[in-house]
C-alpha positions in Angstrom: 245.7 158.0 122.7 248.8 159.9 123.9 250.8 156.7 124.4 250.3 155.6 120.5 251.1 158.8 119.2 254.5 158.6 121.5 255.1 155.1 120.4 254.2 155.7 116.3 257.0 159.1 117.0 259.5 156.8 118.4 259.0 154.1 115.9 259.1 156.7 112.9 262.3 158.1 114.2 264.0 155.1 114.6 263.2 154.5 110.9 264.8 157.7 110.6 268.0 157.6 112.1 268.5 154.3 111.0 267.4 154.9 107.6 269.9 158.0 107.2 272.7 156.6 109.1 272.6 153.6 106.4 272.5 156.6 103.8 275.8 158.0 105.3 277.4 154.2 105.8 276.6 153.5 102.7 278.0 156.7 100.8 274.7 156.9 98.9 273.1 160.5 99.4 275.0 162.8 102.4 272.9 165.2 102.4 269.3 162.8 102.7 271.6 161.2 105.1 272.3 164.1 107.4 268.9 165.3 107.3 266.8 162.0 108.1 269.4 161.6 111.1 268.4 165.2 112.8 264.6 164.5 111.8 264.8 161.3 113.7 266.4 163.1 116.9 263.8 166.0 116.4 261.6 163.2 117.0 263.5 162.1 119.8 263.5 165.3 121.6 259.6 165.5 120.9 258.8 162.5 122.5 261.4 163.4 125.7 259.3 167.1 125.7 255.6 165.2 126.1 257.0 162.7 128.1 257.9 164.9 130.8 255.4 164.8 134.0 254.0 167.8 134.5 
């Protein structure tokens, strides 16, 4: 169960960084932009956190 909860996070923020980079590319909506980018490396730094052996 814990590896399709990692890979759904690291799928989602893909989506996410990609989705608000395009936003800030395309000049659309900075602010969406900026804030879908440091969701997506929240999501990052989640998954990096769990991944971790303990």
């Amino acid at each position: 169960m814990s590896g399709t909860i990692l890979s759904l996070l690291m799928l989602a923020g893909v989506a996410l960084t990609g989705g608000g980079v395009y936003l800030l590319v395309k000049k659309i909506d900075r602010k969406r932009g900026i804030l879908m980018v440091i969701a997506g490396l929240v999501m990052f730094g989640n998954v990096a956190i769990w991944a971790v052996p303990v």
